[in-house]
N, C-alpha and C positions, 0 to 999 in steps of 0.2 A: 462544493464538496467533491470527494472522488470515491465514486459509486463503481465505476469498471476501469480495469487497467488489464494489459498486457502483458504475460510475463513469458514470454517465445523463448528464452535461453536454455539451454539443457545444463544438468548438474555441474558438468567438468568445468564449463565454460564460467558459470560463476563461483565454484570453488578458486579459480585461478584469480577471477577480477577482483573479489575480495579478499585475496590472499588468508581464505579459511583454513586454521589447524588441522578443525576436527570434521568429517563427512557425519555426520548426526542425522541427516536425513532417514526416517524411513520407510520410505517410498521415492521412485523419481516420477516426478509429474513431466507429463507430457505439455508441448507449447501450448501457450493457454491463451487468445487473442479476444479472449472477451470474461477474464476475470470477474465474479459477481460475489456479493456477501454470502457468506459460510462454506465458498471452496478452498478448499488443502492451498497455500500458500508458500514459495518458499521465503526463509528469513535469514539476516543472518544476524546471531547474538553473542555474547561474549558469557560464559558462567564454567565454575570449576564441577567436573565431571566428576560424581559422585565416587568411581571408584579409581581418580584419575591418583597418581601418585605425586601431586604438586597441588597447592593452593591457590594456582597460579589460573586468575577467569583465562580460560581457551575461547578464541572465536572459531565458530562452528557454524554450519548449515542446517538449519532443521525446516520443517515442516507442521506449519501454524494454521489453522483455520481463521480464517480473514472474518472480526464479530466478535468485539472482546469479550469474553464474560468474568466479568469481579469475581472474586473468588468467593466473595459471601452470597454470589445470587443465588437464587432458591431455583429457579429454572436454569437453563443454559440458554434456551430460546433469545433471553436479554441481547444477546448478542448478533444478532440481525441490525437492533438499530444503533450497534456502536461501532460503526466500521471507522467513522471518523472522528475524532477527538481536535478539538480547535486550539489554537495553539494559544491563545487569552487564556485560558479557563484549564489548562490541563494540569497546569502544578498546583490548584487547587481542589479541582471536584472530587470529589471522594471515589468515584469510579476509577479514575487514573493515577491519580496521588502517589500512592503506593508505587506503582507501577513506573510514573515515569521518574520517580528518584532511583529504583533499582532495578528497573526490566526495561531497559530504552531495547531497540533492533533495527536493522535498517531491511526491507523490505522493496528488493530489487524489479524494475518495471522496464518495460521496453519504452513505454508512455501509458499516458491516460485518455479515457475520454471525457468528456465535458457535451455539455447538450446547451444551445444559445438561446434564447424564447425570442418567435417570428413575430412579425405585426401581423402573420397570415392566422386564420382561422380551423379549425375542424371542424369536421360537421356534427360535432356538440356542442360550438360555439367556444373552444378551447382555443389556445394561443398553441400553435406550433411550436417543435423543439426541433432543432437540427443539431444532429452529433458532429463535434468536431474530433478527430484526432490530435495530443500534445504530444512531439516529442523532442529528444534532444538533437539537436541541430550537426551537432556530430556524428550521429549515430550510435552513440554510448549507451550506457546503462544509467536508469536514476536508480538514485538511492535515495530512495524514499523513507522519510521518517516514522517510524513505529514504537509502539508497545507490546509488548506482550505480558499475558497472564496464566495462572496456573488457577484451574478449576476442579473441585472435589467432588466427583460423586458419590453421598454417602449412600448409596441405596447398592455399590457394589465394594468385593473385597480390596482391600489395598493393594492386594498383589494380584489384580485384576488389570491387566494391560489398558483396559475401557474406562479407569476410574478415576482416571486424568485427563481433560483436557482442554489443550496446552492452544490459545486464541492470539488475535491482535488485533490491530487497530492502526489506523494510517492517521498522523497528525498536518491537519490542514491549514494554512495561514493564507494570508489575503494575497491576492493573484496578481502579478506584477509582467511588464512586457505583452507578447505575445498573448501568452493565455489570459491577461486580462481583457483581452477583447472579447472574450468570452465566456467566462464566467469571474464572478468575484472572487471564488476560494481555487485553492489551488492544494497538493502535496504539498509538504513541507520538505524540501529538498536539504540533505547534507553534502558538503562539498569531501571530495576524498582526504585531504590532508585531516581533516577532524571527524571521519568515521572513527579511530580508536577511540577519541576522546567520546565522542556518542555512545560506544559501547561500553565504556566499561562503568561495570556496577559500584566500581572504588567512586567514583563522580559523584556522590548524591546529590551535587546543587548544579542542574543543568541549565537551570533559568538562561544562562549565557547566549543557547542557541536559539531561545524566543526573543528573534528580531527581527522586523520587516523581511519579509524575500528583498536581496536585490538582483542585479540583473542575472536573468535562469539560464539564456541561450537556446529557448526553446522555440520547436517550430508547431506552427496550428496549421490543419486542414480539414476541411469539410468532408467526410464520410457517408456512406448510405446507411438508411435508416435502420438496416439487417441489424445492427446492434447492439437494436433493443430490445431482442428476443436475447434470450440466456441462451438458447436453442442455439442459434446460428454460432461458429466457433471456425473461425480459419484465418488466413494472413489476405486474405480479401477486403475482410472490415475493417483496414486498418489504407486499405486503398481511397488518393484523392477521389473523391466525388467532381465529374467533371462537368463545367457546362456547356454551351455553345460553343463558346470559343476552346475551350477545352485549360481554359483557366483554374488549376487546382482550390484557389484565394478567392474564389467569386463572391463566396457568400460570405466572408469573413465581412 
């Protein structure tokens, strides 16, 4: 699964790489090197601007809280355990259904982390987890697959700015190359030539893009333990963990 990712780029920078219409954003998030379920997110989605003068879906930048919540749920809370949606089961669960025939997004990361299980112990008798860092071997941006949803608060007015809101979810599929050395799930990566096709809500049969990952181009390294705390937040926990030899790959 993908529990923490990376998302270091500032607005401009990925207004320009996804060639976004519309700045929608409201708010700019600061670099964010330890992403966790229900923080601000940025996304980028394609939908016609309610007071836009064309019918025509515009891709835009907005700002999603990462934790989908169905529109029919009764709490918002739901949304903590749906940050990831699997890519078997999403054209049919009733949670994403909806969602991924007309709310696809792609949700930009620098990389993710992944946690390995040690043959080493805790001292509760627990199996050790070591974080690795994924990323792309270029140094690029992923674009990572999502959903998003719109949630109603009926307990406030409609034209209560508070009485929407607007969530996602990262779509996960089985871990291929590199990062399967390290965990079996992985983001569901779209390649750039068929982001429009991802995004537009004219699509409703995306089944297409549930295909095995093939090769990602991505790189894994072994990180310290700092981020596993939501606390710790800087471009340090995204540094090799080095050993002895000062091998980045040790523990891989």
């Amino acid at each position: 699964m993908c529990g923490r990712y990376v998302s270091a780029r500032n607005k401009n920078e990925l207004l320009e790489e996804f060639q976004v219409e519309l700045d929608a954003a409201d708010q700019e998030l600061r670099p964010d090197y330890n992403v966790a379920p229900t923080k601000p997110v940025y996304a980028v989605l394609s939908r016609t601007p309610k007071d836009a003068a064309t019918d025509r879906p515009i891709r835009q930048l907005r700002v999603l809280r990462w934790g989908l919540v169905p529109s029919w749920a009764k709490d918002p809370s739901v949304g903590s355990k749906m940050i990831n949606a699997r890519v078997e089961t999403v054209a049919e669960k009733p949670a994403y259904r909806r969602a991924f025939a007309e709310r696809r997004c792609l949700l930009p990361a620098d990389g993710y982390f992944e946690w390995a299980v040690l043959d080493e112990k805790d001292a509760k008798g627990r199996p050790k987890k070591q974080p690795y860092f994924v990323r792309p071997e270029d140094g690029g941006v992923l674009a990572m697959a999502g959903l998003y949803e719109f949630w109603r608060d009926r307990g406030r007015p409609e034209d209560d700015p508070l009485a929407w809101l607007v969530t996602c979810t990262v779509i996960t599929t089985s871990a291929v190359d590199a990062a399967g050395t390290v965990h079996d799930r992985m983001p569901m990566l779209i390649e750039r030539d068929r982001w429009g096709e991802w995004l537009d809500p004219g699509v409703p049969d995306a089944r297409g893009f549930l295909i095995p990952a093939g090769s990602t181009g991505l790189r894994v390294h072994p990180v310290s333990t700092a981020v596993n705390s939501v606390r710790n937040n800087g471009p340090e926990l995204i540094e090799p963990l080095k050993d002895a030899e000062g091998d980045g790959q040790a523990l891989l």
